[in-house]
C-alpha positions as CSV (number, residue, x, y, z in Angstrom):
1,X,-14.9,4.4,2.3
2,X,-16.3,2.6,-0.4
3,X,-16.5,-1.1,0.1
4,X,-14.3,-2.3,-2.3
5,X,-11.6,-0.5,-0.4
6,X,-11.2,-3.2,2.6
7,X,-9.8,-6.4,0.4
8,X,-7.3,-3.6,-1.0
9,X,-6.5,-2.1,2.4
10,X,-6.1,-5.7,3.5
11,X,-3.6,-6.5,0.9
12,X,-1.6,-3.4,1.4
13,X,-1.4,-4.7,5.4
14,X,-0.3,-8.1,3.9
15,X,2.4,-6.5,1.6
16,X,3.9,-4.5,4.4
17,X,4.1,-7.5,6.5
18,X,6.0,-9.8,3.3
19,X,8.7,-6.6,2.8
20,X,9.1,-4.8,6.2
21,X,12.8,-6.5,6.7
22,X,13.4,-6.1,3.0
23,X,12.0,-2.2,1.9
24,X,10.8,-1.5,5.7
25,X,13.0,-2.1,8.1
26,X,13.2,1.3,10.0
27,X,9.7,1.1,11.1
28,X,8.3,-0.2,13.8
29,X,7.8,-3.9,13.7
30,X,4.1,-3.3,14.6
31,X,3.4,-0.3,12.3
32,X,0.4,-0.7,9.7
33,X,-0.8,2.7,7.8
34,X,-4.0,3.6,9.0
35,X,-5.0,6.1,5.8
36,X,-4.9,6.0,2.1
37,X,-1.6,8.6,2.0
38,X,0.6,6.4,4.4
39,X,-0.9,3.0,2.1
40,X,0.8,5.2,-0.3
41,X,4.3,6.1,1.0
42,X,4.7,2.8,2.2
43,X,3.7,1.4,-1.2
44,X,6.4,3.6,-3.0
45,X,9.0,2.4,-0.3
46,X,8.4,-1.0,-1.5
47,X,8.2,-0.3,-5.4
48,X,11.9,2.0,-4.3
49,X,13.5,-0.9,-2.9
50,X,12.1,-4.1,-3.4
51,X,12.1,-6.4,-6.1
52,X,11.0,-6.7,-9.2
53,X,7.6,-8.5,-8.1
54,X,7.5,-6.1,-5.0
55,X,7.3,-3.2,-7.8
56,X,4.4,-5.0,-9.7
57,X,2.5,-5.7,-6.6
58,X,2.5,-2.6,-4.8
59,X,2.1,-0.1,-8.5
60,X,-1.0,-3.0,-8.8
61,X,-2.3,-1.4,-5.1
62,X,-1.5,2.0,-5.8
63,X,-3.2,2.0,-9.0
64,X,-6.5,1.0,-7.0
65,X,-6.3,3.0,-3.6
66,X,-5.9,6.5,-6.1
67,X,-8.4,5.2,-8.3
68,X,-11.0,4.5,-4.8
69,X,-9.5,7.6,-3.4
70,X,-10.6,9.8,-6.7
71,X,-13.7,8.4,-6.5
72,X,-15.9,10.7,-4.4
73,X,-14.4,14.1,-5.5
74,X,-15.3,12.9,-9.3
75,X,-19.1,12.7,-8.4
């Protein structure tokens, strides 16, 4: 994982947190996504039903965990 992953990882965690009664609200209270493809789903459960700043935040995220998880099959 490259280092620039962990802020992005971080913000996903804080994003789940902001819209898990909104977007999330049939998982666990204590769920996090532990790899890149459940960062993912979650983040296009939250563009699916959130807001209109919930969309914009999480297509922001998305955008940089496929761009970090491209990363080593491109070299």
């Amino acid at each position: 994982m490259s280092p620039s992953v962990g802020p992005v990882i971080a913000a996903v965690d804080e994003i789940v947190d902001q819209y898990r009664d909104q977007c999330l609200w049939f998982l666990r209270q204590d769920y996090y996504p532990a790899t890149n493809a459940e960062r993912l789903r979650m983040l296009e459960y939250i563009e699916r039903y959130g807001d209109l700043d919930a969309y914009r935040r999480a297509a922001r995220l998305k955008r940089w965990l496929l761009q970090s998880s491209s990363a080593p099959s491109a070299a």
